[in-house]
C-alpha positions in Angstrom: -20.6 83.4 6.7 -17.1 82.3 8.1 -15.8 80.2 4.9 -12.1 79.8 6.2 -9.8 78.7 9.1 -7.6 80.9 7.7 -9.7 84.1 8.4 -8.9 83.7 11.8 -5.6 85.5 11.4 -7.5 88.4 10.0 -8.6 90.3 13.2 -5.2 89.5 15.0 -2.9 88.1 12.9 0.2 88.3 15.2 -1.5 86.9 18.2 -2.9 84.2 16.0 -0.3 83.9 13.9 2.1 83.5 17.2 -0.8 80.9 18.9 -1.0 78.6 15.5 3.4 78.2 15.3 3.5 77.1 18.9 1.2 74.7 19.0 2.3 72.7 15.8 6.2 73.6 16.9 4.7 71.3 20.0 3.0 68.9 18.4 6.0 68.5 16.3 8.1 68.1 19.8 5.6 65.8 20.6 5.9 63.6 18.0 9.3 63.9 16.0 11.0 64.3 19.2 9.5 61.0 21.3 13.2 60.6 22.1 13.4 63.4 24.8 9.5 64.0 25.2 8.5 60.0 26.0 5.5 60.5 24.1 5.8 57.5 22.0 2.1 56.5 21.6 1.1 59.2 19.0 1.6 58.8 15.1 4.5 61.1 13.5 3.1 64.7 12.7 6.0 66.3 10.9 4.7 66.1 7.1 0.9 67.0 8.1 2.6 70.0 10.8 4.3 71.6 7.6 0.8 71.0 5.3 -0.9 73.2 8.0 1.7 75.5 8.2 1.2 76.3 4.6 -2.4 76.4 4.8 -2.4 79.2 8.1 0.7 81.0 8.7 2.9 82.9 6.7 6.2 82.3 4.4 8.7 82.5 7.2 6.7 79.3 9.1 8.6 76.8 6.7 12.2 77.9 7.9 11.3 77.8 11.3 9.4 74.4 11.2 12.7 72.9 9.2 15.1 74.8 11.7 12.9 73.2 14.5 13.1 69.5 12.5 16.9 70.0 12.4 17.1 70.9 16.1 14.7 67.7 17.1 17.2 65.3 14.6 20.7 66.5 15.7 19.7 65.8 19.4 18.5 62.6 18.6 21.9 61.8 16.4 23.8 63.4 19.3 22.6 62.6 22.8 18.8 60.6 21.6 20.8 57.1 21.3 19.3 57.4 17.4 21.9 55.9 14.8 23.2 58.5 12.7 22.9 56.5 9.3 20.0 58.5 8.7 22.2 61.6 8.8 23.8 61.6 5.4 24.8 63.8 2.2 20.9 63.2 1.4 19.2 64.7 4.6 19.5 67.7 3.1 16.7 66.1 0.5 14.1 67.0 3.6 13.6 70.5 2.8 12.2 69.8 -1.3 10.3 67.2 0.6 9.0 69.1 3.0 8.5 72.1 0.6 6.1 69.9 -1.4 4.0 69.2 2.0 4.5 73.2 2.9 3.2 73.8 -0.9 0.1 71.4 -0.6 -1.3 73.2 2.0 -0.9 76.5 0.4 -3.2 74.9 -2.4 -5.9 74.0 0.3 -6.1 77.5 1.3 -9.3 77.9 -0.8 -10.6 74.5 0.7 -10.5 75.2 4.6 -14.4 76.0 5.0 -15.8 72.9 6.4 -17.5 71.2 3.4 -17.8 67.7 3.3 -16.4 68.2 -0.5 -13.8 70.5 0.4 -12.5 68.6 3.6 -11.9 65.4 0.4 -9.9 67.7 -1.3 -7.9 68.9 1.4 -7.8 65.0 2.8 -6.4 63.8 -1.2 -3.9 66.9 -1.2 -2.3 65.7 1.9 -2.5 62.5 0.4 -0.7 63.6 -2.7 2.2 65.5 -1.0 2.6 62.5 1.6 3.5 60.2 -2.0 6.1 62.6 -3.6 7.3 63.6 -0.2 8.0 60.0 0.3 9.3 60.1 -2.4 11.9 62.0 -2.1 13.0 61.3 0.7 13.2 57.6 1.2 13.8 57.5 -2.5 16.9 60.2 -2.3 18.1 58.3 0.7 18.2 55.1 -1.0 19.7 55.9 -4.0 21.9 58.2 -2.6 23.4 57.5 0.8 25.7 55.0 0.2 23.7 52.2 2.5 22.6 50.7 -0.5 23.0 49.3 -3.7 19.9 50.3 -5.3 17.9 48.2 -7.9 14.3 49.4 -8.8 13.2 46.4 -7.4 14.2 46.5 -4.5 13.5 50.2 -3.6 9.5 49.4 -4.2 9.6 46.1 -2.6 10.9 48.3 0.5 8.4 51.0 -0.1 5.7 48.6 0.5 7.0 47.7 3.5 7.4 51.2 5.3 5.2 53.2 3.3 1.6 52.8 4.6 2.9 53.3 7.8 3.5 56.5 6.5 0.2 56.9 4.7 -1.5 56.1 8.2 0.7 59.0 10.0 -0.7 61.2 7.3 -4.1 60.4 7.5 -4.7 60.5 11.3 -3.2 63.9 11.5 -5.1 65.6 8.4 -8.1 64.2 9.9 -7.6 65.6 13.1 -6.7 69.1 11.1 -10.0 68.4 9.4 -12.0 68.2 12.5 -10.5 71.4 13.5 -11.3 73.1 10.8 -14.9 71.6 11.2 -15.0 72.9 14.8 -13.4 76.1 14.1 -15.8 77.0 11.2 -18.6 76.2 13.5 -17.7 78.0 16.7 -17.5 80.9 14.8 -20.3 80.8 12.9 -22.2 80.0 16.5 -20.7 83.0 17.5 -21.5 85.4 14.6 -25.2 83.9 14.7 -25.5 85.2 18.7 -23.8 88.2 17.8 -26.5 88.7 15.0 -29.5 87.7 17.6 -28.6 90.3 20.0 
């Protein structure tokens, strides 16, 4: 039996390796980069793009997915009409935050085979690394940038606000990673089983 999304890169790993990067380098185009794409009617994908990328592809993935981020954000800064308070001393804080997404997928690897279990696991990792990603990020930017002048109280009572915005970003996108997974798993296994039959 087929347990893993994962073993698709086993029979052609470049070709599938090459095929998983472009489409979540699009999705993140898509998304992060609403600016320049006008796609403005789909969640953000960023955090739940660099889950996957830990799950499937290979070490390199995270640099290029950051690089890729980077790219999106400094034509938005520059030519995107975005304001460029975002862009401080602590934007560099994204790539810790975006390890800990990167890492939580590398601890789903053993989880990608479909299971209505597993698929809960994989759902409350993504979960977890959304929290500390948030974190660190809004939390780094807070303290840090110089927009602020940072009480405790206030840096929940904003996190509130913004945050299950966040959370709901998260969710929709593991989901639909879930579902692929789920369809994945079971159009191999369809095939395998016809393969067997003949």
């Amino acid at each position: 039996m087929i347990h893993s999304l994962h073993l698709i890169t086993k029979q052609k790993p470049t070709k599938n390796v090459l095929l998983i990067i472009t489409l979540l380098s699009t999705l993140m185009l898509l998304t992060r980069g609403s600016h320049f794409s006008g796609v403005n009617a789909l969640p953000e994908a960023s955090w739940v793009i660099f889950m996957v990328a830990g799950s499937l592809l290979p070490a390199w993935s995270f640099a290029w997915l950051m690089t890729l981020a980077v790219g999106i954000d400094g034509y938005a800064f520059s030519f995107g009409g975005v304001p460029g308070t975002c862009f401080s001393i602590t934007y560099g804080m994204l790539i810790p935050a975006y390890g800990v997404m990167w890492l939580a997928g590398r601890f789903t690897k053993s989880y990608l085979n479909a299971t209505l279990q597993n698929s809960a696991v994989l759902f409350g990792f993504s979960m977890a690394g959304t929290l500390i990603c948030e974190l660190i990020s809004s939390g780094s930017f807070y303290l840090f940038s110089g927009h602020f002048d940072p009480t405790f109280a206030e840096f929940f009572a904003r996190e509130f606000v913004y945050t299950p915005a966040v959370f709901s970003s998260s969710a929709f996108w593991t989901v639909i990673f879930i579902l692929s997974v789920k369809a994945t798993h079971m159009y191999r296994q369809s095939v395998t089983e016809n393969m067997q039959a003949k």
